[in-house]
C-alpha positions as CSV (number, residue, x, y, z in Angstrom):
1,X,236.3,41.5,120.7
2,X,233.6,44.1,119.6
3,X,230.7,41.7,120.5
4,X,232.2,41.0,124.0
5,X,232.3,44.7,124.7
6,X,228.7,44.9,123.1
7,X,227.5,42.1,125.2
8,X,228.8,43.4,128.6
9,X,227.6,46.7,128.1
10,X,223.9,45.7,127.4
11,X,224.3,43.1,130.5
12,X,225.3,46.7,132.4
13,X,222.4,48.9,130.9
14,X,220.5,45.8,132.0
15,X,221.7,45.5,135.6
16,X,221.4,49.1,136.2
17,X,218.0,49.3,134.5
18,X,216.5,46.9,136.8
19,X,218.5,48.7,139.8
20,X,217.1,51.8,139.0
21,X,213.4,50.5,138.1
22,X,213.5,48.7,141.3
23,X,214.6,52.2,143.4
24,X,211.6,53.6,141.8
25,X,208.9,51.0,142.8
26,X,210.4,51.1,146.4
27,X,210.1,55.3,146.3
28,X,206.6,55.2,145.5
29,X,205.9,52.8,148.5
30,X,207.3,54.9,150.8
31,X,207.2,58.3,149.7
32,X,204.1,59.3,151.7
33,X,205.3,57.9,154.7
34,X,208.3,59.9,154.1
35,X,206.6,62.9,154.4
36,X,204.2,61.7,156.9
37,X,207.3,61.1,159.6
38,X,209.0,64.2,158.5
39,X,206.1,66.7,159.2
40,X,206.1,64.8,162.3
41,X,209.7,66.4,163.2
42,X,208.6,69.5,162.4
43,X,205.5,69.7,164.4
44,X,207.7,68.1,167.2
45,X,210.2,71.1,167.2
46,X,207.6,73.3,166.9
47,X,206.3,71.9,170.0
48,X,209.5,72.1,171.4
49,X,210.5,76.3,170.7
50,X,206.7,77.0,171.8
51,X,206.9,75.3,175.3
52,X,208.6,77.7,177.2
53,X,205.7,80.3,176.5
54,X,203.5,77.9,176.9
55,X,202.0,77.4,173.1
56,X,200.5,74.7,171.0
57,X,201.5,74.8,167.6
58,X,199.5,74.5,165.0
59,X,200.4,74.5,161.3
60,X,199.0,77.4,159.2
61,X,199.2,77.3,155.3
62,X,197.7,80.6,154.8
63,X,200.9,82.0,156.9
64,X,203.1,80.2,155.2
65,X,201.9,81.0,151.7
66,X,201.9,84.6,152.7
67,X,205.8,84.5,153.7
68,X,207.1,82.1,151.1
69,X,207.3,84.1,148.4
70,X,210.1,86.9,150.0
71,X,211.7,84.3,152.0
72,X,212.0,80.7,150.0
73,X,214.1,79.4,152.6
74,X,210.7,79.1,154.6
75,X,209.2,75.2,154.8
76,X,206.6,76.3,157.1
77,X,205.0,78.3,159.9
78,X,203.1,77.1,163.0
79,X,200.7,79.6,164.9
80,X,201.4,79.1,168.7
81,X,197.8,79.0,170.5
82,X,197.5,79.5,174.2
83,X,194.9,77.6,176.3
84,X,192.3,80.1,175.0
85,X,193.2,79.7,171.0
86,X,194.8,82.8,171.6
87,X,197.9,83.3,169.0
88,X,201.0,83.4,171.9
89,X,203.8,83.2,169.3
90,X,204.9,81.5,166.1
91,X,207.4,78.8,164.7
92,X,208.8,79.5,161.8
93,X,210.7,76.0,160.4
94,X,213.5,77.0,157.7
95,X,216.5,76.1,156.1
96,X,219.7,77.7,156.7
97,X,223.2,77.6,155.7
98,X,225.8,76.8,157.9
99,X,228.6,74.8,157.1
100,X,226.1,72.9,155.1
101,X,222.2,73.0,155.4
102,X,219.9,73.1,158.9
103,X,216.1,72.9,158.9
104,X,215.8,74.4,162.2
105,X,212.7,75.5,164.1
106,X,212.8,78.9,165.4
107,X,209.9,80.5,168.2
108,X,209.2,83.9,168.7
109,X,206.8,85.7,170.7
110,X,204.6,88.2,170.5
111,X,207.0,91.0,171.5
112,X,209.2,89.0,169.1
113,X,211.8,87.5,171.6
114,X,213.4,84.2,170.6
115,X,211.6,81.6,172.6
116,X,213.6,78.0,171.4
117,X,215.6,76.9,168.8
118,X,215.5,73.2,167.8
119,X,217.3,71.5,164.7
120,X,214.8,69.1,162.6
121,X,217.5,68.2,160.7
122,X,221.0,69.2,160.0
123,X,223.5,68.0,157.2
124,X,226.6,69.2,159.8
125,X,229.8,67.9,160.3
126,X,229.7,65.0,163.0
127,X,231.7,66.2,166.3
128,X,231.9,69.7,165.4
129,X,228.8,71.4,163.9
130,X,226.5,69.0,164.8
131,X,227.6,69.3,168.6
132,X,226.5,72.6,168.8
133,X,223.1,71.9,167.1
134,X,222.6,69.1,169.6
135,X,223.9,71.6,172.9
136,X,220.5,72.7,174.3
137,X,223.3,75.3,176.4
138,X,224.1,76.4,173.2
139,X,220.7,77.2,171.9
140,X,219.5,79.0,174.9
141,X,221.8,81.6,174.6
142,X,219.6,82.7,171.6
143,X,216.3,82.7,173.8
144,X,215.3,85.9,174.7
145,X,217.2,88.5,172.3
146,X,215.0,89.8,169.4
147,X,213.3,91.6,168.0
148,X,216.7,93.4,166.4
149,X,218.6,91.3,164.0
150,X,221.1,89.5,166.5
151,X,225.2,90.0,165.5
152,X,227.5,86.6,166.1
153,X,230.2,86.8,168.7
154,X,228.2,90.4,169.8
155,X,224.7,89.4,171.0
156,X,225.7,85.3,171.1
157,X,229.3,83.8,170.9
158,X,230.3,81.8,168.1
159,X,230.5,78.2,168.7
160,X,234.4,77.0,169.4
161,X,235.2,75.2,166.1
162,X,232.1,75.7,164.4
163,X,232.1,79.4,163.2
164,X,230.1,78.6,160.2
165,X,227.7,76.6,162.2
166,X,226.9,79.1,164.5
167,X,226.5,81.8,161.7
168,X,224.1,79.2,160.4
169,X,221.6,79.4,163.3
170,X,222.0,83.1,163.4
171,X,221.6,84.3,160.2
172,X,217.7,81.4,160.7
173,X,217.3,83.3,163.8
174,X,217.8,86.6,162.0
175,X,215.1,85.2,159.3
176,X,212.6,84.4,162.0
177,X,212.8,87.7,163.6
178,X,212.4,89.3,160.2
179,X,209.2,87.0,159.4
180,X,208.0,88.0,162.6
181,X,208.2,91.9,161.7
182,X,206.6,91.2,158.4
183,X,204.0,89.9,160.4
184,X,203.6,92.4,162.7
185,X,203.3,95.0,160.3
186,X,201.1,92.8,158.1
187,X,198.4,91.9,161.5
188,X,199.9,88.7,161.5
189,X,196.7,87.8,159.4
């Protein structure tokens, strides 16, 4: 009986060794193009939050090391450049908690108005959350207020169903509009 149980048990370690050796090998195939396509998002919805001013963005690590360290939440920052290479505004790309986690991308301008709002990803629940991360209606209501820290269901009502959602993109707005002060105060480099 013993060397049945011995003898299904290494046939076990030996499935899932192979199983988890195999996971592995296919990881390191793909991992770079894993990032590769998710920067891609990024720089997409950075696009996206810079149009309306109009901006391209372009991705600055000497920003984004200079933020990270007082807000980790921070995955990166895009400098907006007008026609000129002027800086027009920044997108800051974060996570934030809502009912679970949202990389969103947040623009501001130079005056430090909200100009877009786009989800990259978003871990929400399907039918609820997610809706309201997906209602460009939605979003808008956020363009234009700053530079004060916005208050839910006072400068922007809450999402019907999704409370914690909707506190979610606030409290990323809130950490774009401080980012953007600590620019401001700092040049903006």
């Amino acid at each position: 009986m013993m060397r049945h149980v011995l003898n299904l048990g290494l046939r076990l370690f030996l499935v899932c060794a192979v199983a988890a050796a195999g996971l592995g090998f296919t990881y390191s195939l793909v991992k770079d193009r894993i990032a590769q396509e998710e920067a891609k998002r990024r720089a997409r919805a950075a696009e996206a939050v810079l149009s309306s001013i109009p901006a391209q963005p372009e991705e600055s690590e000497e920003l984004t090391a200079l933020l990270q360290p007082d807000f980790p939440d921070l995955i990166t920052v895009f400098e907006g450049l007008d026609e000129a290479g002027r800086r027009a505004g920044y997108a800051f790309v974060l996570k934030s908690k809502g009912y679970n986690f949202i990389t969103m991308a947040v623009g501001v301008d130079l005056e430090g108005k909200v100009t877009g709002i786009k989800a990259v990803t978003n871990e929400e629940t399907p039918g609820l959350g997610a809706v309201a991360l997906d209602s460009e209606e939605y979003l808008a209501k956020f363009q234009g207020k700053g530079p004060e820290p916005l208050t839910l269901k006072v400068d922007v009502d809450a999402w019907t169903g999704a409370t914690f959602t909707s506190k979610g993109i606030a409290n990323g707005v809130n950490m774009a509009l401080e980012m953007w002060k600590r620019l401001q105060e700092g040049g903006g480099v």
